[in-house]
Legacy VTK file of the C-alpha trace (Angstrom):
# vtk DataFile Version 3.0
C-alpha trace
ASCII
DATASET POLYDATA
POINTS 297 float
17.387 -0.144 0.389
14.493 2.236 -0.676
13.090 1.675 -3.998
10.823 3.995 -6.125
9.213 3.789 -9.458
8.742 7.296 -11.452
7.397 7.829 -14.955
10.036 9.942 -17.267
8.174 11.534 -20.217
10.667 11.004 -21.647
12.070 7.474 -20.914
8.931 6.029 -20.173
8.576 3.944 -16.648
12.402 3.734 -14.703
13.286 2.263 -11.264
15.139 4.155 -8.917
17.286 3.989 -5.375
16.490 5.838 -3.015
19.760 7.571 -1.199
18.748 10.991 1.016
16.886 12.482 -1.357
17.908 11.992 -4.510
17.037 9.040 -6.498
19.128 7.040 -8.340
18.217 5.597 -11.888
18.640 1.936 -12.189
17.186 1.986 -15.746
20.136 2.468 -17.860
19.570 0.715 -21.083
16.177 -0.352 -20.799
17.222 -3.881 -19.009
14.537 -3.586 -16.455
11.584 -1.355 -16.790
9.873 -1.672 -13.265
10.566 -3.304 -9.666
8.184 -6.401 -11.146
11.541 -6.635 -13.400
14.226 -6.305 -10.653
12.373 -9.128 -8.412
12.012 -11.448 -11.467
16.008 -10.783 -12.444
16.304 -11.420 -8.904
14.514 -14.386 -8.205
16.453 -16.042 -11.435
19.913 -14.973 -9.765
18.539 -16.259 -6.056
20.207 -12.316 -5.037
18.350 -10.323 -2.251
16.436 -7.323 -4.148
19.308 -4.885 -2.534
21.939 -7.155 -3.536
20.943 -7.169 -7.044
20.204 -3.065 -7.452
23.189 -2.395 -5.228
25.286 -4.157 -8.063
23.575 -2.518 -11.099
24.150 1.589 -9.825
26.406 2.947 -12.626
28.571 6.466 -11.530
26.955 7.577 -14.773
23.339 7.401 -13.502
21.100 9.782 -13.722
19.780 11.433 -10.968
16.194 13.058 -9.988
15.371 14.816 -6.755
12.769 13.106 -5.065
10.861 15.916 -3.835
10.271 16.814 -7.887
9.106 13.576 -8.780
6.603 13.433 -5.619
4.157 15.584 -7.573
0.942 15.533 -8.979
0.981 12.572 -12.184
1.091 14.776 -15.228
2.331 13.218 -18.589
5.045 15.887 -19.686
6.424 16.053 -16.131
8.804 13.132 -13.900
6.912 11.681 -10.820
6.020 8.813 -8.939
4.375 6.403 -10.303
3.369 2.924 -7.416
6.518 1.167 -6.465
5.386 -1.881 -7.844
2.882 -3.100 -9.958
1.024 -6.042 -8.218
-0.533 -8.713 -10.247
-2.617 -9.168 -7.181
-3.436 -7.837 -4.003
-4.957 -9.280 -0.914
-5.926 -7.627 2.382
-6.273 -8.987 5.798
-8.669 -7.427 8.102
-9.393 -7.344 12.446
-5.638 -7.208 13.069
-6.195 -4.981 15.452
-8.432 -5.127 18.612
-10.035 -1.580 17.819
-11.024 -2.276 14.270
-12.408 -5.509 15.355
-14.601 -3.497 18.254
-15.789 -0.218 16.481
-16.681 -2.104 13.139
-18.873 -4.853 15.540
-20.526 -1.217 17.220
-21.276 0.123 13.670
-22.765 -3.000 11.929
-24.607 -4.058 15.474
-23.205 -7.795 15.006
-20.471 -9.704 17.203
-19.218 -11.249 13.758
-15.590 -9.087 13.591
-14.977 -9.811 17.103
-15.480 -13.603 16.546
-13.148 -13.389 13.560
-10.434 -11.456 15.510
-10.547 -14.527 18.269
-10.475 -17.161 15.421
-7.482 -19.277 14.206
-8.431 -18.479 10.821
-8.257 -14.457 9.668
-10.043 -12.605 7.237
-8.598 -12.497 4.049
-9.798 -10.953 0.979
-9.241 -10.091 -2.532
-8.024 -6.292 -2.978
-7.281 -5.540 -6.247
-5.252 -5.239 -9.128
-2.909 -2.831 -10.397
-4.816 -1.285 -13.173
-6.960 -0.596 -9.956
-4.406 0.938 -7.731
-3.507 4.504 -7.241
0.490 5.485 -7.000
1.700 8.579 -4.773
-0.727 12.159 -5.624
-2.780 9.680 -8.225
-6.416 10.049 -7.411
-8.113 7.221 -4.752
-12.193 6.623 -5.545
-15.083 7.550 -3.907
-17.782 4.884 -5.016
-21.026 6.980 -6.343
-22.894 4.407 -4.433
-21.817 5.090 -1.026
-22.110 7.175 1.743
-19.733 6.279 4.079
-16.380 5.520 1.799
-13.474 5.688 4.440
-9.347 5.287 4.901
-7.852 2.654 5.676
-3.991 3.530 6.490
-2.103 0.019 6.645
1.142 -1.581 6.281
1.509 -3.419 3.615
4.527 -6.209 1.876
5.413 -7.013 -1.480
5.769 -11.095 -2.000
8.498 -13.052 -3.855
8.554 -16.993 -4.064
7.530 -19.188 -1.240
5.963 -16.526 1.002
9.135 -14.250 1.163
8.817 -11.189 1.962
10.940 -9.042 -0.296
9.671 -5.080 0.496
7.334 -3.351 2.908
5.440 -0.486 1.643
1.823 1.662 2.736
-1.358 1.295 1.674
-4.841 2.960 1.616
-7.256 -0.147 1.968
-9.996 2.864 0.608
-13.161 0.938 1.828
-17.322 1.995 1.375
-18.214 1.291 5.110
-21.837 1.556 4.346
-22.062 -1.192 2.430
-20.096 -3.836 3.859
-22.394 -2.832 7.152
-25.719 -2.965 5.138
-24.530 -6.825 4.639
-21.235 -8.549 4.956
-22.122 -10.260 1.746
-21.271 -6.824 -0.265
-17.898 -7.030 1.223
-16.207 -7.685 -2.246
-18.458 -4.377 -3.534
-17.309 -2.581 -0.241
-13.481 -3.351 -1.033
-12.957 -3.428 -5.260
-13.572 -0.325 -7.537
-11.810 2.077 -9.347
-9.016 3.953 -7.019
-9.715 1.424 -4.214
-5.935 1.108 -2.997
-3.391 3.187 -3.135
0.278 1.975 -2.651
3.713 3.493 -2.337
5.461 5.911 -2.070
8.422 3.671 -1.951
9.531 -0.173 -1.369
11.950 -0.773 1.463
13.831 -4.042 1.767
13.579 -5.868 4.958
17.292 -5.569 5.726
16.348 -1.596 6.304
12.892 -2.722 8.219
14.616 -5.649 10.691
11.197 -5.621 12.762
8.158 -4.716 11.136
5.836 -5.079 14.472
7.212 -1.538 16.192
6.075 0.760 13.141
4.156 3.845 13.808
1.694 4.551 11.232
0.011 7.664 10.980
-2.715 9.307 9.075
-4.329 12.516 7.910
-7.000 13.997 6.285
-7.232 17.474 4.846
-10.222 19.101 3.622
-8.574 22.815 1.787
-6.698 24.068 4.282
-7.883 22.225 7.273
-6.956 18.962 9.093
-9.639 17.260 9.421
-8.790 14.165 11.085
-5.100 12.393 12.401
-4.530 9.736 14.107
-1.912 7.039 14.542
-1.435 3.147 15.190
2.022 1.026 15.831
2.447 -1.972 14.245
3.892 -3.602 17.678
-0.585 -3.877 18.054
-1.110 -6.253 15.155
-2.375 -9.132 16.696
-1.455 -11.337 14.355
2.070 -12.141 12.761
2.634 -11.734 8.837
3.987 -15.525 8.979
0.620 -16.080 10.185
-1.277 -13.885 6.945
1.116 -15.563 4.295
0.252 -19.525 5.486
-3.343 -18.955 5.503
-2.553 -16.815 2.267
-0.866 -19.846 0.389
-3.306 -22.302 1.242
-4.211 -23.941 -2.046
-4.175 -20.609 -3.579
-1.204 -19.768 -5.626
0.408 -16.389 -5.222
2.400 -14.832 -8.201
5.615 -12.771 -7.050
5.100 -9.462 -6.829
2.050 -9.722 -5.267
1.153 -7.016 -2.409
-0.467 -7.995 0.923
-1.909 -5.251 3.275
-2.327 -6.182 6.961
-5.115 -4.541 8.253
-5.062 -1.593 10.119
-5.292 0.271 13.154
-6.425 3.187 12.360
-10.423 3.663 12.200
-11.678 6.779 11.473
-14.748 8.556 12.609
-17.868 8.044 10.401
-18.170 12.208 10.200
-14.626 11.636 8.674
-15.461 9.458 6.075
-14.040 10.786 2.643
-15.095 14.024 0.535
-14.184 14.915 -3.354
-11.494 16.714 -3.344
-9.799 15.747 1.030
-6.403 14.690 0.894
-5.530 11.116 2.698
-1.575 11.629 3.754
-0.264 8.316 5.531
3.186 7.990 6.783
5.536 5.613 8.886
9.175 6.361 9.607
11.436 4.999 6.501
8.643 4.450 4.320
8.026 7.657 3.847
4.452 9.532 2.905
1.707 8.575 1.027
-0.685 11.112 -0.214
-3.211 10.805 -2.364
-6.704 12.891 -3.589
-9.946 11.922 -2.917
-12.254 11.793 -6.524
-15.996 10.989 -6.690
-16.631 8.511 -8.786
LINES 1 298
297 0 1 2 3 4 5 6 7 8 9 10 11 12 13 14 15 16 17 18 19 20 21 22 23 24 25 26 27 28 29 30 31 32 33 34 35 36 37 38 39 40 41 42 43 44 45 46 47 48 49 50 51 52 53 54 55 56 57 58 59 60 61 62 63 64 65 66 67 68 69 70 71 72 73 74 75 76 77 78 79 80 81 82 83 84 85 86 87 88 89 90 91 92 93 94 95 96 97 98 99 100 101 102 103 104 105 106 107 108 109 110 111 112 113 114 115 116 117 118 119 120 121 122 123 124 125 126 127 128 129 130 131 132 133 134 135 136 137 138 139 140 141 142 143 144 145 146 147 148 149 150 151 152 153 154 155 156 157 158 159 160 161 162 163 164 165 166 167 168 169 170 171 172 173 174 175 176 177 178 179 180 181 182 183 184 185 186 187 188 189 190 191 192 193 194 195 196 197 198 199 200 201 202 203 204 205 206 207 208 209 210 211 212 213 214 215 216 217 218 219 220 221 222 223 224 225 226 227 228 229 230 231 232 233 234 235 236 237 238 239 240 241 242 243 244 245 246 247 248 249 250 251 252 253 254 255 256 257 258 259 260 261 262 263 264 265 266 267 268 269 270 271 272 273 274 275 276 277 278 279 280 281 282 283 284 285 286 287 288 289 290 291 292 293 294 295 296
């Protein structure tokens, strides 16, 4: 099942299904306001996220066309808002054999390599949702960096115990420059305003039966012009999300609803990095397209 958030002026925040391409409100009389409020009915009732909105469509629901509400956010129209709002989210890096060899060329050190041969990953903290961007919301630039880049990855929404409830995309928006200067500015490198943007959707594992054959691809627009595209598959994650959530949970305790974004394959150029005003689209077979503006900060 594909499941969207969208801000009604209004109604206020509503939760939709996703069927072709019209979306289906689950809001009805104001018993859940957001997906955070399906998974925690959910949980209570130990039903599967699809089970649960499957059983609370009404034939009187309104409907929106999707294509309307993927717009630019604007308070006195419907759109997309992010699918979920994550109390936390965490990011995994050197997944992938190419991130781990073009980020050891840029920052002259053998330190990501190392890490993508270790037992133990890198894990970080991401963000939180006041510092996430939804579908067409803005992503950030830091004013303090030269080199702030994409980072197109697939990312899952957690429930209790490490399950994976929903797979969505994220930009992991990172400033290169300054996680190279010194991996010790890795936390200024990764959190600021507009550093991750998540949606447009959240698909339930029953329509995503193998999430290591994905095709993830990403591109950049400056105006009228492509600037950069270029595409990784999931099947080249080198390690399993099993794998992310134990080290993860380890003495650390994750609330539900939490987002974790895997890494990804996808490095672009340094004479890519982003501009005020590019567009970052990112898009993977049923999980749709992600497309957000780049603002200076």
């Amino acid at each position: 099942m594909k499941l969207v958030q969208f801000y009604d002026p209004g109604r206020g925040t509503g939760v939709g299904v996703l069927k072709g391409s019209t979306v289906i409100d689950l809001t009805g009389d104001g018993e859940i306001g957001s997906i955070n409020d399906l998974l925690n009915i959910a949980m209570t009732t130990r039903m599967s996220l699809t089970e649960l909105a499957g059983r609370m469509i009404k034939d009187d629901a309104e409907e929106y066309a999707y294509d309307l509400l993927d717009c630019e956010p604007d308070a006195g129209v419907a759109h997309l808002v992010m699918p979920v709002f994550p109390p936390e989210v965490w990011g995994f890096g050197v997944t992938y054999k190419r991130s781990a060899q073009i980020r050891d060329e840029d920052s002259h050190q053998s330190i990501y390599d190392r890490v993508y041969h270790s037992p133990r990953p890198e894990a970080f903290f991401k963000a939180t949702a006041s510092r996430c961007a939804g579908p067409n919301a803005p992503i950030g630039i830091r004013s303090d960096s030269t080199l702030t880049a994409t980072e197109p990855e697939l990312a899952y929404m957690l429930g209790v115990d490490g399950e994976i409830v929903g797979f969505t995309l994220c930009n992991d928006v990172s400033a290169w420059d300054l996680e190279r200067e010194n991996p010790l500015y890795l936390t200024q490198s990764k959190i600021f305003t507009g550093c991750c943007a998540i949606g447009p959707m959240l698909v339930t594992p029953d329509e995503i039966p193998d999430p290591y054959g994905i095709e993830i691809t990403c591109r950049i627009l400056r105006g009228e012009t492509v600037v950069y595209e270029g595409s990784a598959n999931t099947s080249q994650l080198a390690r399993k999300l099993d794998e992310l959530n134990e080290y993860l949970y380890r003495h650390n305790p994750i609330p539900p609803g939490t987002v974790v974004s895997t890494g990804t394959g996808i490095m672009v150029p340094n004479d890519r990095c982003l501009m005020h005003g590019d567009i970052v689209e990112i898009s993977a077979p049923k999980l749709g397209v992600l497309r957000n503006p780049a603002l200076q900060l």
